[in-house]
N, C-alpha and C positions, 0 to 999 in steps of 0.2 A: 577578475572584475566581479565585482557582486551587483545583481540586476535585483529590479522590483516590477513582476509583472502579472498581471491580471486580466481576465476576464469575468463578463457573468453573460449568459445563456438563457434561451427561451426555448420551446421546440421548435417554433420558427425560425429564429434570426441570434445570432452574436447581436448582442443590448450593448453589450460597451466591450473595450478591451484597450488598453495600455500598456504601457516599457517605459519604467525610469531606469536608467544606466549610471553606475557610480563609479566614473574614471578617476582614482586619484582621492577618493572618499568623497566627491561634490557629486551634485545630482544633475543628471542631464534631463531632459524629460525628450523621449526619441520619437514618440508618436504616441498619440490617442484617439478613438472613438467612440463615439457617441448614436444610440439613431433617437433623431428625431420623429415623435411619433405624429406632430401636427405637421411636418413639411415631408413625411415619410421618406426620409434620407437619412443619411449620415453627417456628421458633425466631424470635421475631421481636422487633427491636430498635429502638423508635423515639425518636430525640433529641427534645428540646421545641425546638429552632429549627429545626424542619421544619414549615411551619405547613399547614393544610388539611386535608380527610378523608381522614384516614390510614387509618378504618377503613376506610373504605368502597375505598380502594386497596388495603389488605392483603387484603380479600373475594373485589376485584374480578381479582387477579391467577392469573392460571394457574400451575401445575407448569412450564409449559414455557414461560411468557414471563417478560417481566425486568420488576421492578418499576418500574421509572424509566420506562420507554415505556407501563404501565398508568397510573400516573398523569398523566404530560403527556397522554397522551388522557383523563381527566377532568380535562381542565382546571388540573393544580399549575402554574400558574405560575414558583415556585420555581424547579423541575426542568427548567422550561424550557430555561433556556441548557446545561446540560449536554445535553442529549436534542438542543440544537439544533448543538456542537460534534461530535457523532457526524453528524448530516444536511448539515451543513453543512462541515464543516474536514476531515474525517477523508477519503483517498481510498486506495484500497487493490488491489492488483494480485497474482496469482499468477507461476509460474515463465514460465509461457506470455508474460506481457506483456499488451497490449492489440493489440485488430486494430487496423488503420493508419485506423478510420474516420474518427475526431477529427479527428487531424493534417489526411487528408484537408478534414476542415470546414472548419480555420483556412487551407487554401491554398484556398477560396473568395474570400475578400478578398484585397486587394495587400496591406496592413498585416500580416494574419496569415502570407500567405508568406513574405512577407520574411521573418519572426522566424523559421519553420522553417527555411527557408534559411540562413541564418545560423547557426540550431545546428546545421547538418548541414555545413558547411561548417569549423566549428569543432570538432567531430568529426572534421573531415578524412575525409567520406564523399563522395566526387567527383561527387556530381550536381549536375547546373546547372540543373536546370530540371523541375516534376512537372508531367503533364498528368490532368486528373480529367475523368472522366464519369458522368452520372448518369442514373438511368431515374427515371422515376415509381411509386414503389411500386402494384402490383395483388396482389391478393389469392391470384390463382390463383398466383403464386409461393411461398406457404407450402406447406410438406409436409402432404400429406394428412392424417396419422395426428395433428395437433393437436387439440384436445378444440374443440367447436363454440363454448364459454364462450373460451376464450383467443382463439383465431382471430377472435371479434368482436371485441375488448380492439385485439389488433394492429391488427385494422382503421380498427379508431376513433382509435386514437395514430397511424398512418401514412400513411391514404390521405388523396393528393393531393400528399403529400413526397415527396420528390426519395431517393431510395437511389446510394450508391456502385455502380455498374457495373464499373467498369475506371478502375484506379490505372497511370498507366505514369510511368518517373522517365526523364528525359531528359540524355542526355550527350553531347559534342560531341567528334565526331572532329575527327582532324588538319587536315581542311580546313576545319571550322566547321559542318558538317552536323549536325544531329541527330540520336541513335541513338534511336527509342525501346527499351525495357528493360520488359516486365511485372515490377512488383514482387515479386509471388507467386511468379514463375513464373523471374524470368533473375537478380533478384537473391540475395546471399548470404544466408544466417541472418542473423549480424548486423546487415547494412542494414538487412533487415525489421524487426528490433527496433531497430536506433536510428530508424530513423523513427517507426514506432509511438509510440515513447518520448516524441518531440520534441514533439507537443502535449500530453501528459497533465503533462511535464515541467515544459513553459512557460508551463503552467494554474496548476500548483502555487505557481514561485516567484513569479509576477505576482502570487497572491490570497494568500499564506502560507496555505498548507494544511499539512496532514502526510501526509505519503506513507507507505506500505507497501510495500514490495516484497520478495519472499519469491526469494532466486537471483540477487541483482540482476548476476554476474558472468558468467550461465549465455549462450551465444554469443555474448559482448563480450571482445577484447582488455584486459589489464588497465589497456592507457593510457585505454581508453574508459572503464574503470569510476568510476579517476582522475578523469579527465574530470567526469561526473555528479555525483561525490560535492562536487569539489570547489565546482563551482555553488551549493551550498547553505551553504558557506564566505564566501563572498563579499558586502560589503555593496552592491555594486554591482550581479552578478545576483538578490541574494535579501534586497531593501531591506525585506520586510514579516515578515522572521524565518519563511520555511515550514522544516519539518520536515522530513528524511527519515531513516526505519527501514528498515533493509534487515538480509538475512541473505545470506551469502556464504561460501564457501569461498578468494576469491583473497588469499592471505596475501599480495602482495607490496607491501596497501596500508595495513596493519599497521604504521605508524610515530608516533611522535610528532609528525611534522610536518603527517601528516594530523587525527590525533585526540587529542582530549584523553584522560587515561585513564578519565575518569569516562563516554563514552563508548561504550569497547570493551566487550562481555559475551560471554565462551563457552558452550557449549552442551556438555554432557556425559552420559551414557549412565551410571547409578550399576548398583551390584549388581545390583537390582531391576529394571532396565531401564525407571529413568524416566531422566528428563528434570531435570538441572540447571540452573539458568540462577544464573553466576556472574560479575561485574566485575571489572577489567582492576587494581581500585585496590584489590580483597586481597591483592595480591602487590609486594613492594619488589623496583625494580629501577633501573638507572642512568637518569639522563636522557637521556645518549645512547647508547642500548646498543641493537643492532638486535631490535626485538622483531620481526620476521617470525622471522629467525633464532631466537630465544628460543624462542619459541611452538612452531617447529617441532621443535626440540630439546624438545619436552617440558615446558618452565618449567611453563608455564600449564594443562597441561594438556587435555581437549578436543580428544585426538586419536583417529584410528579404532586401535588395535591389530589391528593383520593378524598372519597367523600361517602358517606351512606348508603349500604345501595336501598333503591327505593322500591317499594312494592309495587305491581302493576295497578 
């Protein structure tokens, strides 16, 4: 079933949040709300095909949590698969990336190497070979200033497991020797990030998830970018349909050939200093007309206006 659900967020309080349900391809509308700011409540919206104690979920819901996670914790079945598409499908990254621990996990097996290997060689990232080592997680290696409540949590989730110690990637001189390389420490920006990348990467298109990523171009050459997006193009690396959402600055992948237009969305700065979010399909243009060029010339708009700098 394909659902439509949203919220938006204050640091105070859930402002609104809704579930339309599409049984059958028709729209149900399952619940909404709303807070009013003049009667300092809520507005609250419930469909008859949302079955269960609805009162007792509307009660039981805080200012500050989201109605869909108060009810599948009492039990709505319903609301289940949607609550279960966020724990389960959804995986999501900031500018930063991931640390390299993952990847690291999957070159514990030969089967999992391989496949990094492989993407990192397809990337055309010249390492032949990673060496991992691991300690035994102990306790005294947490930072002192932990609260005594969390520091047990960790203990209990870690001790006895093996923790990443030292990552080195291995490269072969002229003669055949081995060089080792600390990854942290001798490799470039973006190796660190394509490697990071290459298991969260190759988690996603194996199990079709939907990816996040916020910068996806930020210390990656634009053929790399290429590279990744186009992975998710493919029915041969991405046979279970995963998802990726990403935001970017590198216009130079800004084509028809990559995207569909329904697709593209800009981002733009109004009067007011919010935030637009507009698609690539309100604006008529040729089919084969270069939209990086376009875009940058202005068409579309979504650009930063700089201006003189001014003397003091």
């Amino acid at each position: 079933m394909r659902y439509q659900y949203g919220f938006a967020a204050t640091n105070e309080r859930i402002a609104e949040e809704w579930l339309i349900a599409f049984p059958k391809g028709r729209a149900q509308h399952w619940f909404a709300r709303q807070w009013n700011e003049n009667k300092e409540e809520y507005q609250w919206e419930m469909g008859k095909s949302l079955q269960g104690q609805k009162q007792l979920w509307m009660e039981s819901t805080r200012s500050n949590a989201l109605f869909l996670s108060t009810a599948v914790q009492l039990n709505s079945q319903q609301l289940q698969p949607v609550y279960d598409w966020f724990d389960d499908t959804l995986r999501m990254t900031s500018v930063s990336g991931w640390s390299p621990a993952f990847t690291a996990s999957l070159c514990d097996k030969k089967e999992g190497k391989e496949k990094v290997m492989r993407f990192l060689k397809a990337a055309d990232i010249d390492i032949d070979d990673v060496a991992i080592k691991k300690k035994v997680f102990d306790s005294k290696d947490l930072p002192e200033e932990i609260p005594d409540e969390i520091r047990s949590e960790i203990c209990k989730e870690l001790e006895g497991k093996g923790a990443l110690a030292e990552l080195n990637t291995i490269h072969f001189d002229n003669e055949g020797k081995p060089v080792f390389f600390d990854l942290g420490e001798d490799e470039s920006d973006g190796t660190q990030k394509l490697f990071s990348f290459a298991g969260p990467w190759l988690d996603t298109l194996e199990n079709g998830y939907v990816l996040f990523v916020d910068e996806l171009h930020d210390n990656l050459h634009p053929k790399l970018v290429r590279f990744l997006v186009q992975l998710f193009h493919s029915d041969k690396t991405n046979p279970k349909n995963a998802q990726l959402v990403f935001t970017t600055h590198e216009t130079s992948i800004l084509s028809s050939e990559m995207f569909r237009r329904d697709q593209v969305w800009f981002c733009e700065k109004d009067q007011a200093r919010a935030t637009q979010l507009f698609s690539l399909t309100d604006f008529n243009y040729r089919t084969r007309e270069n939209l990086e060029m376009a875009y940058l010339d202005g068409r579309f708009g979504a650009l930063p206006y700089t201006g003189e700098l001014k003397s003091a």
